[in-house]
C-alpha positions in Angstrom: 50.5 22.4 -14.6 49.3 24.7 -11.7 45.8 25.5 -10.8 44.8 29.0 -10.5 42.3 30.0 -8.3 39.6 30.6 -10.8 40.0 26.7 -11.7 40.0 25.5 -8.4 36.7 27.6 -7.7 35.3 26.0 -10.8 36.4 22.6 -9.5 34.8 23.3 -6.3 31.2 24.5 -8.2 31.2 21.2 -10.4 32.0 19.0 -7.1 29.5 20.9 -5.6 26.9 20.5 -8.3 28.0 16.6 -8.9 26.8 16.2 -4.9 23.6 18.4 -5.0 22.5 15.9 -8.2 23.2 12.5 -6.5 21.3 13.7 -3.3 18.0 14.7 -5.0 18.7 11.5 -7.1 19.1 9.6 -3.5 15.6 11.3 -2.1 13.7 10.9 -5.3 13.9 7.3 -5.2 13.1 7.3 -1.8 10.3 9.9 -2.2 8.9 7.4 -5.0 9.1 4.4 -3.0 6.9 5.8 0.2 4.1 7.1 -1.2 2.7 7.8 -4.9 -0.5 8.7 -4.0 -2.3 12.3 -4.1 -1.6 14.4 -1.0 -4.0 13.8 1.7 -4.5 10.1 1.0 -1.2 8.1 1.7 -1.4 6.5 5.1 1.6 8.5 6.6 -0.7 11.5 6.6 -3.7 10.1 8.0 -3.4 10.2 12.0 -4.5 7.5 14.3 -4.9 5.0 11.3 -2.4 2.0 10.7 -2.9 -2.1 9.9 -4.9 -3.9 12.7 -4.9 -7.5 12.3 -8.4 -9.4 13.9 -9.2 -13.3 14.4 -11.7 -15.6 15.1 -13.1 -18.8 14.5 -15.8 -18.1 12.9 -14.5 -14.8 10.8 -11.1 -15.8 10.2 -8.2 -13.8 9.8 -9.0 -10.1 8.9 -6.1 -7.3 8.1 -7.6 -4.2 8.1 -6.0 -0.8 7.5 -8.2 2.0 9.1 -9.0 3.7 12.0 -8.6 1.1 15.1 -12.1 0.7 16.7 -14.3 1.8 14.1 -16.1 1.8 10.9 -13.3 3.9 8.9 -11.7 1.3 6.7 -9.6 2.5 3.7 -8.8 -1.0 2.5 -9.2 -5.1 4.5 -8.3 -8.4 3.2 -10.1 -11.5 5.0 -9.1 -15.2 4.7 -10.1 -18.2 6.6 -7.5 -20.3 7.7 -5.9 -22.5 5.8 -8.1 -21.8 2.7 -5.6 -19.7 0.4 -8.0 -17.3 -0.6 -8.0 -13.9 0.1 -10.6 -11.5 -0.6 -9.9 -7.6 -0.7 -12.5 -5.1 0.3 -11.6 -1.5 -0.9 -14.0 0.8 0.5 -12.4 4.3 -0.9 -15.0 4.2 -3.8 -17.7 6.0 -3.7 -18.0 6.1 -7.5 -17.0 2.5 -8.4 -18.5 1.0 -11.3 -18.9 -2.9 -11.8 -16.4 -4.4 -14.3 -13.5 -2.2 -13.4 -10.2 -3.9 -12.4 -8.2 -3.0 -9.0 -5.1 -2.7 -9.6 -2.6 -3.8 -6.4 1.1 -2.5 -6.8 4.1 -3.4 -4.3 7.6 -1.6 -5.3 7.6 -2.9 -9.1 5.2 -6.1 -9.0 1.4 -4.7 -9.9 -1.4 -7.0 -10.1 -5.0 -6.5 -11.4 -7.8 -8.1 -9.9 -12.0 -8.2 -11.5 -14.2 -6.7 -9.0 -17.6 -6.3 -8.2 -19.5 -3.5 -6.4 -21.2 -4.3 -3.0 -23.2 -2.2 -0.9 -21.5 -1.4 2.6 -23.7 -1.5 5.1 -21.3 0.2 7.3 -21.2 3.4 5.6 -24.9 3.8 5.4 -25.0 3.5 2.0 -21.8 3.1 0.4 -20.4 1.1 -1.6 -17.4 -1.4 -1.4 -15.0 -3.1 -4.0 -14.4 -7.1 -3.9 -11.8 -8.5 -5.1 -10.9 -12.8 -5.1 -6.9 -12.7 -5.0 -4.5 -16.2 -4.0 -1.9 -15.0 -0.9 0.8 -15.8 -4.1 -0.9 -13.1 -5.9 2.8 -11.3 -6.8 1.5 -7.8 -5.7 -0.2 -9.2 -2.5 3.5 -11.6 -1.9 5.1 -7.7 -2.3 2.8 -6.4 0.4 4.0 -9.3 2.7 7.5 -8.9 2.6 7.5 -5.3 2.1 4.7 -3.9 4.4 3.8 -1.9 1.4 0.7 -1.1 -1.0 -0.7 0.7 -3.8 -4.7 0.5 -4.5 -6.2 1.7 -7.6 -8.9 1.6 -9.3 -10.1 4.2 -12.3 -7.7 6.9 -12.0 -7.8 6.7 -8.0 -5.0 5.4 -6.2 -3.7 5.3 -2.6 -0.6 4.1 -1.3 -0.4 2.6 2.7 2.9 1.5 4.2 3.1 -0.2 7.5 5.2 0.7 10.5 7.9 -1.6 11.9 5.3 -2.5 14.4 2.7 -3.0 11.6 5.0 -5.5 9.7 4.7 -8.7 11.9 1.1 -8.4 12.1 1.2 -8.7 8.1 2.9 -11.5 7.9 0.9 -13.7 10.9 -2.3 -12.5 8.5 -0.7 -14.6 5.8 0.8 -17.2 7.3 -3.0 -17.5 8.8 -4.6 -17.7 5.3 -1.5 -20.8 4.3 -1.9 -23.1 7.5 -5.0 -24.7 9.1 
């Protein structure tokens, strides 16, 4: 059976097609992986803010994802050593109301966490989510391996990813909360 060239220029439009699918397939799931949030709120777009990790004795172990050197903090979990408790401080809200849950989400694994509303001093007079989570907490384990997080709470959600240099900073913050 010989092709004519009508065949072989449909051949060449389905092959075509076929590949055109597969790559918006390939960067859809990569689009969905990075960030899920509104524009204007996922960390990638957000210059000269990333994960700073901060410790001392008295404090403990604080991960912070902000603005380095100042009071713009988007989201910061603190532990003291060795204590296995972590508590995450979400200071997006402006609007937050006490009872709602946070919801934490790392690639599939989403975890919900009660809150209550406290009054942030440093954004003269804000307010601040605070959450009680376990490092094991499945969305918070996620985070550490992945360097990835969504936070939402109400219908307001923002997703932050880490750099490479970001990641290793992660993990010391948790290793800090395990070991004394």
């Amino acid at each position: 059976m010989a092709l004519t060239a009508d065949d072989m220029t449909k051949a060449a439009r389905l092959t075509a097609g076929v590949f055109v699918v597969a790559c918006a397939s390939a960067m859809a799931g990569c689009m969905q992986q990075r960030a899920p949030a509104p524009p204007g709120q996922a960390a990638q777009t957000q210059p000269g803010m990333g994960f700073f990790l901060t410790s001392n004795k008295d404090e403990g172990w604080k991960l912070v994802y902000g603005r380095g050197g100042t009071d713009d903090v988007w989201l910061m979990l603190e532990c003291k050593p060795g204590s296995r408790k972590v508590e995450v401080f979400d200071t997006r809200r402006s609007g937050a109301h006490k009872g709602e849950m946070l919801m934490l989400r790392s690639g599939q694994v989403q975890s919900g966490l009660a809150t209550s509303v406290e009054p942030d001093e440093a954004s003269g007079g804000g307010v601040m989510v605070l959450a009680h989570a376990t490092p094991e907490l499945p969305a918070l384990e996620g985070f550490r391996h992945s360097g990835s997080i969504t936070v939402k709470l109400g219908a307001r959600e923002y997703a932050l990813s880490a750099s490479a240099a970001e990641k290793p900073q992660i993990a010391k913050f948790f290793s800090g909360c395990e070991r004394k």
